[in-house]
C-alpha positions as CSV (number, residue, x, y, z in Angstrom):
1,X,0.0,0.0,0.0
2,X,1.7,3.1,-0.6
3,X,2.5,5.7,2.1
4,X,-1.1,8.5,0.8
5,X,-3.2,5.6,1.8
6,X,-1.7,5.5,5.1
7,X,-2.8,7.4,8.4
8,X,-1.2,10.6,9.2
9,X,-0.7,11.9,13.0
10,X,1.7,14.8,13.5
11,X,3.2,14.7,10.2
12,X,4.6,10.9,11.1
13,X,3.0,7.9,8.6
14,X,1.5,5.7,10.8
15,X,-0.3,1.9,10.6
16,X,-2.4,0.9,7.5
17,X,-5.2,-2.0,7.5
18,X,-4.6,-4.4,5.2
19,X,-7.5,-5.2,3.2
20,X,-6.2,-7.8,1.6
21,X,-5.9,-10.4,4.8
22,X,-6.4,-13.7,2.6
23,X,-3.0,-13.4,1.5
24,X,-2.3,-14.0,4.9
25,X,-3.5,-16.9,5.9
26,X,-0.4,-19.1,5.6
27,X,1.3,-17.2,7.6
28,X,-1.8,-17.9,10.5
29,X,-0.6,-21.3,10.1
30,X,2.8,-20.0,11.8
31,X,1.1,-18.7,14.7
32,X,1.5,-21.7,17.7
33,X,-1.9,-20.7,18.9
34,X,-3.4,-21.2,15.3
35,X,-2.2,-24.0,13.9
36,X,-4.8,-26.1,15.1
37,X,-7.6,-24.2,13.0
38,X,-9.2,-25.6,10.4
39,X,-9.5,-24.0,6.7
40,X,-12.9,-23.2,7.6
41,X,-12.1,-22.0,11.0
42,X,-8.7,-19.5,9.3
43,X,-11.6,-18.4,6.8
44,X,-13.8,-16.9,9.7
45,X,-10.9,-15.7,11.6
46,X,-9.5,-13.7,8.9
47,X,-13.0,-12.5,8.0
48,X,-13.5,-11.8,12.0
49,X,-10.0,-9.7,12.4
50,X,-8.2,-6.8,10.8
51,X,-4.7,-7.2,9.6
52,X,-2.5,-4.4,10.6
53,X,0.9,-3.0,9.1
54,X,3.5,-1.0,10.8
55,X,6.9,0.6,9.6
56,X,9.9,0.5,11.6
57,X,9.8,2.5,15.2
58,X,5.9,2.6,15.0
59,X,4.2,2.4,18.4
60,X,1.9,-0.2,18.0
61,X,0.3,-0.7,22.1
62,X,0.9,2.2,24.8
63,X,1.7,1.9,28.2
64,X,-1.7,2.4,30.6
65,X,-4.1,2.6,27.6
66,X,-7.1,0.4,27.9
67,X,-7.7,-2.1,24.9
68,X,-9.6,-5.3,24.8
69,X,-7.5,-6.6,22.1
70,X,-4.4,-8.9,21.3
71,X,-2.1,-9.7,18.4
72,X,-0.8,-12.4,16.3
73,X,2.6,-11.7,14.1
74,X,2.1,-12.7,10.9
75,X,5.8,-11.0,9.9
76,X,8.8,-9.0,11.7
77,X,8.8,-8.3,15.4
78,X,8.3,-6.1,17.9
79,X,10.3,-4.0,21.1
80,X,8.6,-4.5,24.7
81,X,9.3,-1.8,26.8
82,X,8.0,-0.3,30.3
83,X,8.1,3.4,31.4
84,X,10.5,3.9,34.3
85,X,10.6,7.7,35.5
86,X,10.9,10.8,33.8
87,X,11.6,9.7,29.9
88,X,13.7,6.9,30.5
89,X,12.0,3.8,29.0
90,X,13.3,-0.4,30.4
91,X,13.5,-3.1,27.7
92,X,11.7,-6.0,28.9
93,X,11.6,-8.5,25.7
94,X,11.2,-8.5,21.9
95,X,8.6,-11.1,20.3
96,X,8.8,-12.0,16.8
97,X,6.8,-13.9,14.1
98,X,4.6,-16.5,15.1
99,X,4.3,-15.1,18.9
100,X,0.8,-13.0,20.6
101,X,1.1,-10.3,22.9
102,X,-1.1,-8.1,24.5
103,X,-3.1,-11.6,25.7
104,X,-4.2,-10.6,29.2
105,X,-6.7,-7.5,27.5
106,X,-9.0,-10.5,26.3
107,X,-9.4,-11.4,29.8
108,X,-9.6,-8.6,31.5
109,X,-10.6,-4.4,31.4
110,X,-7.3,-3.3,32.7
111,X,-4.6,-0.8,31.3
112,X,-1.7,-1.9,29.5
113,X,1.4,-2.9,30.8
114,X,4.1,-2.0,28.7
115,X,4.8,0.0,25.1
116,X,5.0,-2.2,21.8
117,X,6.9,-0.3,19.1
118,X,7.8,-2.4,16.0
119,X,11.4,-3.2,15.4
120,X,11.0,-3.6,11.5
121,X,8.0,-3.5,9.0
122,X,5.5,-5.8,11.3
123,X,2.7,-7.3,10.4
124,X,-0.3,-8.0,12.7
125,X,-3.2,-9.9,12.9
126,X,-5.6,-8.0,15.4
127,X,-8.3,-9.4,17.1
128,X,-10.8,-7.6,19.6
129,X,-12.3,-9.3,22.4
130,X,-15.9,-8.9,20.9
131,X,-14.4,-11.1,17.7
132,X,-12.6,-13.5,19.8
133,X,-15.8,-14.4,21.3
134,X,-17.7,-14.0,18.6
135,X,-15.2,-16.8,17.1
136,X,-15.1,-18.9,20.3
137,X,-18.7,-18.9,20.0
138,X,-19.2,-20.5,16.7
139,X,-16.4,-23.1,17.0
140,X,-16.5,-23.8,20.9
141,X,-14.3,-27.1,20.9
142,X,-11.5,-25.2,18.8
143,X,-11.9,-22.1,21.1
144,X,-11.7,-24.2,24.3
145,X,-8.3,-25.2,22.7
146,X,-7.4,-21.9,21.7
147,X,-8.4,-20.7,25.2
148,X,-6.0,-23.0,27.0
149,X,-2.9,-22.1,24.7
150,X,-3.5,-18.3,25.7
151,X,-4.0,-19.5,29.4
152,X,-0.7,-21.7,29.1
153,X,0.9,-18.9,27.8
154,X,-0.2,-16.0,30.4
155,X,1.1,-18.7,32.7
156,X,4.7,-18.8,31.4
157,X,5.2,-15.4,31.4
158,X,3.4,-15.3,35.0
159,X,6.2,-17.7,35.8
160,X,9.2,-15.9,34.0
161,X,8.2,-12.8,35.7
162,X,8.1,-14.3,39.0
163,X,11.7,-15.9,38.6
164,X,13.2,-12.3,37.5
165,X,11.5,-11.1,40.5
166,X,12.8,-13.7,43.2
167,X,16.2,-13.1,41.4
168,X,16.2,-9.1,41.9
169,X,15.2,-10.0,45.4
170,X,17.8,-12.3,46.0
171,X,20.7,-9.8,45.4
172,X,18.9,-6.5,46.7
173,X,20.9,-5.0,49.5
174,X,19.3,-4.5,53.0
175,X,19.2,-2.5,55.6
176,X,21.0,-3.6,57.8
177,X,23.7,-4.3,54.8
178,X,23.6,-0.6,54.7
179,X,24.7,0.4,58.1
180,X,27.1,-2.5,58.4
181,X,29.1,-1.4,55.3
182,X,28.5,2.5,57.0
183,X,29.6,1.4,60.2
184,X,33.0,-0.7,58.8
185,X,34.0,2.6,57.0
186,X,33.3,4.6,60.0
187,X,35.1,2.8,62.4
């Protein structure tokens, strides 16, 4: 699609819908929590969801926003990133074709966690909440499968997180670490 047809925000090009999503739909097949769909079941999906493209350095999800949504990428990857203070942004992961993100919005009204910016031309395959279940709906043994790989998945990030944590724990520096280290130096 060329660049007129995209959006325009502050003089900065920014995503495009695809409306062309069949040509898409072998790269759905690359998706883990996809491949178990059915010709059929791809056919609504892509019918159900927008595909979206985004240059290089695009924001694509923003920290604390509120969006009953998740993605699927179909091509390139993406840069996960928290806020920490005044302007100064933490790297948490990068995900890359064939991985979702922004999973825990289909469960739940809450605001977003982190920033996604895209770390090359990306393409995504976005689906709302109101689609998911609209999906889950029609094909409820394939979306009781597909609801299990997003709950498997929540949970190994629930687990990475809480390793990282107990590891920054482990080597924080006490208290009482403090004052001795004070105390050897004055004395």
């Amino acid at each position: 699609m060329h660049k007129a047809n995209r959006y325009k925000r502050r003089e900065v090009w920014i995503m495009y819908i695809d409306n062309n999503p069949e040509k898409y739909r072998n790269g759905i097949k690359d998706i883990l929590l996809f491949r178990i769909l059915s010709e059929r079941e791809i056919d609504d999906l892509l019918a159900m969801c927008e595909v979206q493209v985004y240059d290089e350095g695009e924001q694509i999800v923003t920290e604390a926003e509120v969006e009953q949504a998740f993605y699927a990428i179909l091509s390139g990857s993406v840069e996960v990133a928290v806020n920490e203070g005044r302007r100064k942004s933490v790297y948490i992961c990068t995900i890359g074709t064939g991985e979702i993100f922004g999973e825990a919005g289909m469960f739940m009204k809450v605001r977003r966690t982190a920033n996604v910016n895209s770390l090359s031309e990306t393409k995504l395959l976005h689906i709302t909440r109101k689609s998911f279940i609209q999906f889950i709906k029609k094909y409820p043994t394939t979306g009781n499968k597909l609801l299990m790989v997003i709950i498997y998945s929540l949970l190994k990030k629930l687990r990475a997180a809480n390793q990282e944590l107990a590891f920054e724990r482990k080597f924080d520096i006490q208290q009482d670490d403090v004052d001795a280290i004070v105390d050897e130096f004055l004395n």
